[in-house]
C-alpha positions, 0 to 999 in steps of 0.5 A: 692735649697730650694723649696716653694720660690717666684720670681715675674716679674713686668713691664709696657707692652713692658718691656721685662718681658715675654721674661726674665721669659721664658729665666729663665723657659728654663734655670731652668725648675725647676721653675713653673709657677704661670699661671694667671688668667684674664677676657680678650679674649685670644690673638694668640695661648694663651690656657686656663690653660696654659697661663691664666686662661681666666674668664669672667668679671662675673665669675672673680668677682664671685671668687673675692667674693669666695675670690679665689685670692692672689690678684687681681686687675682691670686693666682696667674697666672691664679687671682683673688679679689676681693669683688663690690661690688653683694654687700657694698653690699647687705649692709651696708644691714641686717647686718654683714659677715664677709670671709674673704680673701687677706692683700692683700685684707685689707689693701685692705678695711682701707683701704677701709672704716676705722674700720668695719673690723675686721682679724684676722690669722690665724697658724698657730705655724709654717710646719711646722704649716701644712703639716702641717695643708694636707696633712692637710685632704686636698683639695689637691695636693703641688704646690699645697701647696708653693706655699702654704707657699712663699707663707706666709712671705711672707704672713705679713710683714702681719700688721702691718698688721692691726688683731688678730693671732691665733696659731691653736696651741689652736682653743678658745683662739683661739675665746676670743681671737676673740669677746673682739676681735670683741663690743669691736669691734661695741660700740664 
């Protein structure tokens, strides 16, 4: 396996796109994980450097103006992500590299790194199935649910310009889906 190569999920919230990328760190623990940054609170047990790297609005913007970020992007008014480039220029010197982002981040990452990338797209079969899936998860608000159902529909317009396009309707068979894309990519 070469390394320093880039795989990138994308997905409305509620696709399953989490779920998949840690199915893939537990079946090749090879790959590393691009940990994102973000400026919103820690949701459960979320832990700072391991799931996100949690900034304020105020010191996300300040590294946004050190230009620190392969990108980023303001979700929400307020509320950024954005991929720290120290953290994947230090990776990519020795593993590949999961990234488990927004749609538009995605789609700057594909741009970014091209032929080394990789880009899935994430889709649940429904906008109905999605919010049924982000109400069962539990650990959002119906105010916050709303408005990612609300954004799905637009989200879901990039699927184009992803490379893959998995429907995540049965997990076992986008599991099967997943590693056949992934290992024809890592061995070209």
């Amino acid at each position: 396996m070469k390394k320093g190569k880039v795989v990138i999920f994308s997905a409305p919230s509620g696709s399953g796109k989490s779920t998949l990328v840690h199915f893939l760190m537990d079946k090749d623990p090879s790959f590393g994980f691009s940990v994102s940054a973000t400026s919103r609170p820690p949701r459960g047990e979320e832990k700072h450097g391991k799931d996100y790297f949690f900034f304020t609005p105020d010191e996300f913007r300040a590294r946004i103006a050190a230009d620190e970020f392969v990108e980023y992007e303001e979700v929400y008014p307020g509320r950024f992500y954005g991929t720290l480039k120290s953290q994947v220029e230090r990776q990519l010197e020795y593993q590949n590299i999961l990234f488990d982002v927004d749609v538009k981040g995605g789609c700057s990452l594909k741009k970014y790194y091209g032929e080394r990338a990789l880009f899935i797209f994430v889709q649940a079969p429904s906008i109905e199935v999605l919010r049924e899936r982000l109400v069962r998860r539990g650990d959002t608000a119906m105010e916050e649910i709303e408005k990612r159902v609300g954004k799905a529909e637009y989200e879901m317009t990039f699927s184009k310009f992803a490379d893959r396009v998995i429907v995540n309707d049965d997990l076992e068979t986008a599991k099967k889906e997943l590693m056949i894309i992934v290992d024809k990519f890592l061995n070209e």
